[in-house]
N, C-alpha and C positions, 0 to 999 in steps of 0.2 A: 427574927423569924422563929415561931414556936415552932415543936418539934413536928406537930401534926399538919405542918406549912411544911415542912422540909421534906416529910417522909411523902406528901401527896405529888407537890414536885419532884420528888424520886421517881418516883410511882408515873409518873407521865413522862418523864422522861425515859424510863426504861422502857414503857409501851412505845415511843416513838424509834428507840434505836429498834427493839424487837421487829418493828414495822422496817423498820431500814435494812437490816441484816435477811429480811422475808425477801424485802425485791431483789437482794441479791440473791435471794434462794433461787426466786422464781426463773432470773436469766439466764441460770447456769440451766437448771432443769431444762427449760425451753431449748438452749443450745443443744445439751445434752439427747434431747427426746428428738428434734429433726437432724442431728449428727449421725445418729439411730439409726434412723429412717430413710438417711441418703446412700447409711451402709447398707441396707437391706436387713438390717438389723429390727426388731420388734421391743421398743423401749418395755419398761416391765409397766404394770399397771398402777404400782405407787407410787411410780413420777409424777403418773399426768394426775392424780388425785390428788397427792401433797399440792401439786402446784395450785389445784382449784382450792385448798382449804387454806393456802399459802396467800391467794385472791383477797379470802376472806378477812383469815386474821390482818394482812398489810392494811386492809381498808380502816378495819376496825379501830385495831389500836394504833394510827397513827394521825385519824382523824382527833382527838383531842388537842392534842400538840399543834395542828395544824389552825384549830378552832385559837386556842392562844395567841400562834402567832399571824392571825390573821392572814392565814393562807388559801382560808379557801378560797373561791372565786368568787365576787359578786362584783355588784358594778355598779360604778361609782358615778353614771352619768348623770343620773337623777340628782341623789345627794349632793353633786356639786353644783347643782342649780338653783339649791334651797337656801334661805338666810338662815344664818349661824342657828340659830334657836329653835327654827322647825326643821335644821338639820338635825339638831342633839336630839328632838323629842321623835322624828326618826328613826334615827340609831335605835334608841333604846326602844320604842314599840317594836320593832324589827328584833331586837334582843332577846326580847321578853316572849313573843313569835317562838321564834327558835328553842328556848326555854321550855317555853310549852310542851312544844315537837317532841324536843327529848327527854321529859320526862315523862311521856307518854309511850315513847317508845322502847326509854329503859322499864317501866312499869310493866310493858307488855314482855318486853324480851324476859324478863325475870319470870315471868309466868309459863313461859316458853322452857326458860331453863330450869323450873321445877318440875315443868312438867315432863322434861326428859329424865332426869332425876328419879321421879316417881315409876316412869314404865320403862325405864331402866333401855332406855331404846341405844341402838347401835346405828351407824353407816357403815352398811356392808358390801361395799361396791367392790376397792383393792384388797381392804382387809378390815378386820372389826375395830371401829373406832368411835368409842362412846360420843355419844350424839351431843351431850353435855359439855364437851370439851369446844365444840364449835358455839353453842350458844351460850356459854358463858360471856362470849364478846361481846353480846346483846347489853346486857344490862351493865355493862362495867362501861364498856363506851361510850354509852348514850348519859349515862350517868353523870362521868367526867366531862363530856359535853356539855352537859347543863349548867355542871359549876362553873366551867368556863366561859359560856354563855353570861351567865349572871354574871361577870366579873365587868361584862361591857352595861349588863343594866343597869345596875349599882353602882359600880367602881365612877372613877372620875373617866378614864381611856373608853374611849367610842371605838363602836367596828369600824364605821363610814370614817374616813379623812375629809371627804369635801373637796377632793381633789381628785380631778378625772383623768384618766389616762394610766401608762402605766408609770412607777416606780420602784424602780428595784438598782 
């Protein structure tokens, strides 16, 4: 494993715990903010804002990881209905699909995040929080998405199993 193999798996792994340690943000917050509210108590307003950017980032960076280990959702009734070979060629049109998707969407998000960059913009709802900070997630995730994507177009390992139902 070269270094630049170890440090990318670093790197996705670290977005997945950060996504993990987020939902734990979020339930506490949550708890927290109608805990609040049942005191007659008035949660402050950069609870319930953390929690909506806390939304964002869990989505973000923990979908790569998720893209790896095949976690998203899709469904496998079709593909297990297909012979082995217009299942594989399947897969990978579906792969390559995907691929597309997000490096279309990390191309845009990077233009989104220069372009906050540039007009130096803020969200100023609880408090000032450079607008940059949240679309950063844009191009870095959709990014990491792609290569993980390509690892089912290319690689030998398929998304689809061919096998319907659940397994876990």
């Amino acid at each position: 494993m070269t270094a630049i193999s170890r440090t990318y798996t670093a790197l996705l792994y670290a977005m997945a715990i950060v996504s993990g340690a987020t939902l734990v943000w979020l339930m506490v917050s949550v708890i927290a903010s109608v805990t609040m509210r049942n005191l007659g108590l008035q949660p402050a307003a950069w609870l319930f804002t953390s929690a909506e950017y806390g939304i964002l980032y869990m989505t973000m960076l923990g979908a790569p990881w998720l893209v790896r280990e095949k976690g998203h959702v899709h469904i496998e009734l079709v593909t297990a209905a297909l012979p082995e070979v217009l299942r594989r060629i399947v897969s990978r049109v579906v792969a390559a699909a995907c691929v597309l998707v997000c490096v279309i969407l990390a191309w845009k998000g990077a233009d989104l995040f220069l372009t906050n960059i540039e007009r130096g913009d803020f969200d100023t709802r609880a408090y000032y929080y450079p607008r940059w900070l949240l679309t950063i997630a844009f191009p870095l995730s959709f990014g990491i998405m792609a290569i993980e994507f390509s690892r089912f177009l290319f690689g030998r390992d398929l998304m689809h199993s061919g096998e319907a139902g659940i397994h876990e």
